[in-house]
C-alpha positions as CSV (number, residue, x, y, z in Angstrom):
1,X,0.0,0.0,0.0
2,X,1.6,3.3,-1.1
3,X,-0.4,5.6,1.3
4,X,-3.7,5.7,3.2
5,X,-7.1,7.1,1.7
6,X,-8.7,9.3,4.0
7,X,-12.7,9.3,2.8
8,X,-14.1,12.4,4.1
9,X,-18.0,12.6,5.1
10,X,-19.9,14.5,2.4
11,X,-22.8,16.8,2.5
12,X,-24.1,16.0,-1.1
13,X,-23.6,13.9,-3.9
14,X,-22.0,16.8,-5.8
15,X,-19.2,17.1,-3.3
16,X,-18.3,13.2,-3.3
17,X,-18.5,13.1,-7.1
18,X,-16.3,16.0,-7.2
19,X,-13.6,14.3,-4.3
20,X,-13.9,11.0,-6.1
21,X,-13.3,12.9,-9.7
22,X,-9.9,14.3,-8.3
23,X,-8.5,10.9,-6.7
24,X,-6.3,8.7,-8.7
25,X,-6.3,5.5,-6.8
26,X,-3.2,4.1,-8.1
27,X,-1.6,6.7,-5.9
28,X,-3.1,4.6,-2.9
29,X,-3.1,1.1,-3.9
30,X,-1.1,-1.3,-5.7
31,X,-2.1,-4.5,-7.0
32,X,-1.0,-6.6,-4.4
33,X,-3.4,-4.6,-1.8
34,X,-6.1,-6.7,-3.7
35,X,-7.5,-10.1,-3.2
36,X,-8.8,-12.5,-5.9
37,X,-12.6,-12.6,-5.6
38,X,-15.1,-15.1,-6.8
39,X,-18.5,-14.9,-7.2
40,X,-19.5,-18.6,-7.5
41,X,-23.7,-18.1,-7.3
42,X,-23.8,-15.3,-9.9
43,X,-26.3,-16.0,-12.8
44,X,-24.9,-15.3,-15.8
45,X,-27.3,-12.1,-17.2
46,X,-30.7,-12.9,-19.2
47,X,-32.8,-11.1,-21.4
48,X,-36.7,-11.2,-22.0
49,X,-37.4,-12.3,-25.2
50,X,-40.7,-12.6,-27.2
51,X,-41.5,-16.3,-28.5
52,X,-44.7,-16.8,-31.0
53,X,-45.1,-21.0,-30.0
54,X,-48.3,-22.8,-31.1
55,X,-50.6,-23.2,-28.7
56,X,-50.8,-26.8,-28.9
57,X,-46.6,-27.4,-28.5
58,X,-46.6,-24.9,-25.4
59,X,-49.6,-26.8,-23.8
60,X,-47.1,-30.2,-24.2
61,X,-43.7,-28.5,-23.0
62,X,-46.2,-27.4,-19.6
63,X,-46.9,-30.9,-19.2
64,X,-43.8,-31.8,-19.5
65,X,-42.5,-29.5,-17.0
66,X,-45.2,-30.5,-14.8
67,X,-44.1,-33.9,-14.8
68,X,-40.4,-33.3,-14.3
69,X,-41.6,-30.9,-11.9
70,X,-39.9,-27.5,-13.0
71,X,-41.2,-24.4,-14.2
72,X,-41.9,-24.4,-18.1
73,X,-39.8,-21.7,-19.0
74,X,-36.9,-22.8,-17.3
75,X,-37.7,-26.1,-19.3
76,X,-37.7,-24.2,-22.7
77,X,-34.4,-22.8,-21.7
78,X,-32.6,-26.1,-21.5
79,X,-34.2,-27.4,-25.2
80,X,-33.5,-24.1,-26.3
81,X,-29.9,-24.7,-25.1
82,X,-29.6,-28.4,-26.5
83,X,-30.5,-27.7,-29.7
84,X,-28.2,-24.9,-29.6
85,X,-25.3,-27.0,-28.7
86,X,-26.4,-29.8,-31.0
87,X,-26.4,-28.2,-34.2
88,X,-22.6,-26.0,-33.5
């Protein structure tokens, strides 16, 4: 560590932006003052999308989920994600 960071209390957002704007913490820290982190439950990030099925073939993949016993959607994901992977 190269030398300590003294965070003063602030009265606004305006005055932290403007401390934090000024700072260059490579004049604090060096790489070594850092540990390796992991984030091992992270999701990895998903999107909405819009999907027109037939009626008939999302009635079946409901029943299906119903008798594995997961949600539906998350049961589209993985046969949306096999044949994915199958076909590259």
């Amino acid at each position: 560590m190269k030398k300590n960071l003294k965070v003063p209390k602030f009265k606004s957002e305006a005055q932290e932006r403007a401390f934090w704007a000024k700072i260059n913490l490579a004049d604090y820290f060096e790489a070594e003052d850092f540990d390796t982190a992991s984030f091992p439950n992270l999701k990895p990030s998903s999107r909405p999308v819009s999907l027109r099925i037939p009626d008939y073939l999302l009635l079946r993949i409901k029943e299906r989920a119903n008798e594995l016993n997961v949600p539906y959607q998350s049961l589209m994901k993985r046969y949306i994600a096999q044949g994915a992977l199958k076909n590259s």
